[in-house]
Steps between C-alpha positions, in 0.01 A plus 500: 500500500827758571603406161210595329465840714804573383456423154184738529658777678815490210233535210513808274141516583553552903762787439373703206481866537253763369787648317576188345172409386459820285885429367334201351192594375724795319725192359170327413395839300883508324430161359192604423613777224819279400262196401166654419628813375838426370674831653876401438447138653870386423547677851203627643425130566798413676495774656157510664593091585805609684304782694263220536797246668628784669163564732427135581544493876784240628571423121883642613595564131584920522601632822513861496670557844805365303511766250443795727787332705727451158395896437626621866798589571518424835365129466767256498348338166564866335529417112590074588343324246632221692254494797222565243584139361560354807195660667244565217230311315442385086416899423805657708726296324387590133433855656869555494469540140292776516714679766841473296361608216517180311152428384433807305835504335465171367109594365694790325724241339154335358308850427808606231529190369131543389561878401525633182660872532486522110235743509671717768874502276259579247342831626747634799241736592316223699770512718397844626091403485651211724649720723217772571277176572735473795313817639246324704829321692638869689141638496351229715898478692418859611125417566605233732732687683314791612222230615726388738684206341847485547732599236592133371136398544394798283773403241367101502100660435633722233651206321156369449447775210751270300248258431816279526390181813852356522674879545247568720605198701849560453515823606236495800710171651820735555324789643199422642457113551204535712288658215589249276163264559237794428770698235498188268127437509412865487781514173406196319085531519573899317727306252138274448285757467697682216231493282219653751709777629684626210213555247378763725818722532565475158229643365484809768871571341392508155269623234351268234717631210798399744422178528411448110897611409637239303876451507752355288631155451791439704843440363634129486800452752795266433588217694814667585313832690299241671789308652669795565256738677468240761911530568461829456232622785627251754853698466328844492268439774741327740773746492236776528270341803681157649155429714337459151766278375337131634133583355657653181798235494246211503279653307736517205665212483150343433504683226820459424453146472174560284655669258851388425368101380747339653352426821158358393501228772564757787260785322237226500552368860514857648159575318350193621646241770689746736241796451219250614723353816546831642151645423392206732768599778448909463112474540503231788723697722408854388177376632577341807647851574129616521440381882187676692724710729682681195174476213217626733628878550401841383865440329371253273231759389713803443675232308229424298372890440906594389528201299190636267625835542890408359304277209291779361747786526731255328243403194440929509894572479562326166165620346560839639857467291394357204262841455841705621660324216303598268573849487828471421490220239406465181482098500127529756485298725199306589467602894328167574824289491670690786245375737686126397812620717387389825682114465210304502609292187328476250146545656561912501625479152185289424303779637600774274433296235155484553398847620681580136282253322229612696535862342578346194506138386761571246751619736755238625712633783623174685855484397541893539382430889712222510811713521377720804398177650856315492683850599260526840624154557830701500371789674365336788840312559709828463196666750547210782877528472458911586302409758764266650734732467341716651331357772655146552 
């Protein structure tokens, strides 16, 4: 009869709290939209499993107390991954990947190796549409801030405008790992819902004869300029910003490997194999970061308002250039493609093409969009690496 009592009393069941039971039914909801809805389900699924593991009472699996001791200084575990093996569960252990950085780097390795920056050699000006959708990054940084986040908390919001999940992750698990649970949701659920809040902003920006400009056919680019513009930026950009140099570094060699043909067995196993593998690890323990005690605070929802706030003023930034643009050059430029430099890839670029078709059938702007698109890939990797530098 003891042994049953005590099986009892060590049920999830006997030692669930309040705070724990809405954790779930929140992971319940995540599935919900990843399965039902499809909203970016290659991670929002893992992800709302792990912050479902992570919540089950006595299930031992992510131990938070062990982070905040790995994160103070005066802890004798103070950075030891060591006593997080020895000590931790299934999700501490792959956690580490997340916390070192390794995780998104390696996702960046897949994401160039399925990038085609042909469009962007062809038409160098989407490097600067790219850029100014980069807006919504130091607009919502500054919002944070003067709501009371701390500065590396305001820079790990900001990042959100990126539209980019893994530099989001990358950057908010260096400067403010306790965010990174509600950061990650909030950023990857804006990256699903390109399509709904986009639309909106774009056509506020522009008038209909905007949006019915119809711009030339892009230039071919060599093979050559393609396997050398990946050698080229990873220089540039790492002797400019180091920080920026293990997104951007990864990044390209995907590419690299894409493009040069030599390589087809590693291009094809980085675009496949390894990208799935660590899409499984990133979204398990980015989730199990999402405990009750960190998720359930007014944090979370200033998180959630910022993160909205960074997207549109991003999607605004490269329309509002585009237009800017256009008074100065004689080559117009339809506006609608600058709202493609927020690094959701290729959904944004998908986007402009159909408000453009939407003005006019006729009018085929994907490819133009594309380039913006790739270069905010860039742009959000050279933004987190100013952030680091300046607030790591």
């Amino acid at each position: 009869m003891e042994a049953i009592l005590e099986f009892i009393q060590t049920m999830g069941f006997m030692n669930i709290s309040w705070q724990q039971i809405i954790m779930l039914l929140v992971s319940f909801f995540l599935l919900y939209l990843a399965i039902k809805k499809q909203y970016e389900p290659l991670l929002l699924l893992p992800i709302a499993f792990g912050m479902l593991l992570t919540n089950l009472p006595g299930a031992n699996m992510f131990h938070q107390e062990l982070w905040d001791a790995f994160l103070d200084p005066n802890s004798p575990m103070y950075h030891s991954y060591g006593a997080i093996l020895k000590e931790g569960g299934l999700l501490d252990v792959l956690y580490i990947g997340v916390k070192a950085g390794v995780y998104p780097c390696l996702i960046f390795i897949g994401v160039g190796a399925m990038t085609d920056f042909g469009p962007l050699i062809a038409n160098p000006k989407s490097f600067m549409l790219g850029a100014a959708a980069q807006l919504g990054i130091f607009i919502a940084f500054l919002g944070a801030n003067a709501l009371g986040f701390t500065p590396a908390e305001a820079g790990s919001i900001g990042i959100i405008g990126g539209a980019d999940g893994p530099t989001s992750i990358f950057l908010t698990s260096k400067l403010a790992p306790h965010l990174l649970g509600p950061i990650a949701i909030a950023a990857y659920s804006y990256m699903a819902l390109v399509p709904v809040i986009q639309p909106p902003i774009m056509k506020l920006l522009t008038t209909e004869a905007e949006r019915k400009i119809k711009m030339t056919q892009l230039r071919s680019v060599s093979k050559t300029e393609k396997i050398v513009f990946p050698i080229i930026i990873t220089a540039i950009v790492a002797l400019v910003l180091p920080d920026a140099a293990p997104l951007i570094g990864c990044l390209m060699l995907g590419n690299l490997m894409k493009e040069c043909g030599v390589v087809d067995r590693l291009s094809k196993t980085a675009q496949n194999e390894l990208m799935n593998i660590v899409v499984i690890f990133l979204g398990l323990t980015v989730g199990a970061t999402a405990t009750a005690g960190t998720f359930l605070t007014l944090k979370t929802l200033g998180i959630l308002l910022m993160g909205i706030t960074a997207f549109c003023f991003g999607t605004a930034g490269g329309v509002l250039l585009a237009k800017l643009m256009n008074v100065f050059s004689k080559e117009k430029i339809n506006p609608l493609i600058g709202s493609a430099g927020v690094s959701a890839v290729p959904m944004a670029a998908r986007v402009s093409q159909m408000e453009g078709a939407k003005a006019d059938p006729s009018n085929f702007l994907l490819m133009h969009a594309m380039g913006p698109n790739v270069a905010g890939v860039i742009g959000s990797a050279v933004a987190a690496g100013i952030l680091l530098t300046m607030l790591g």
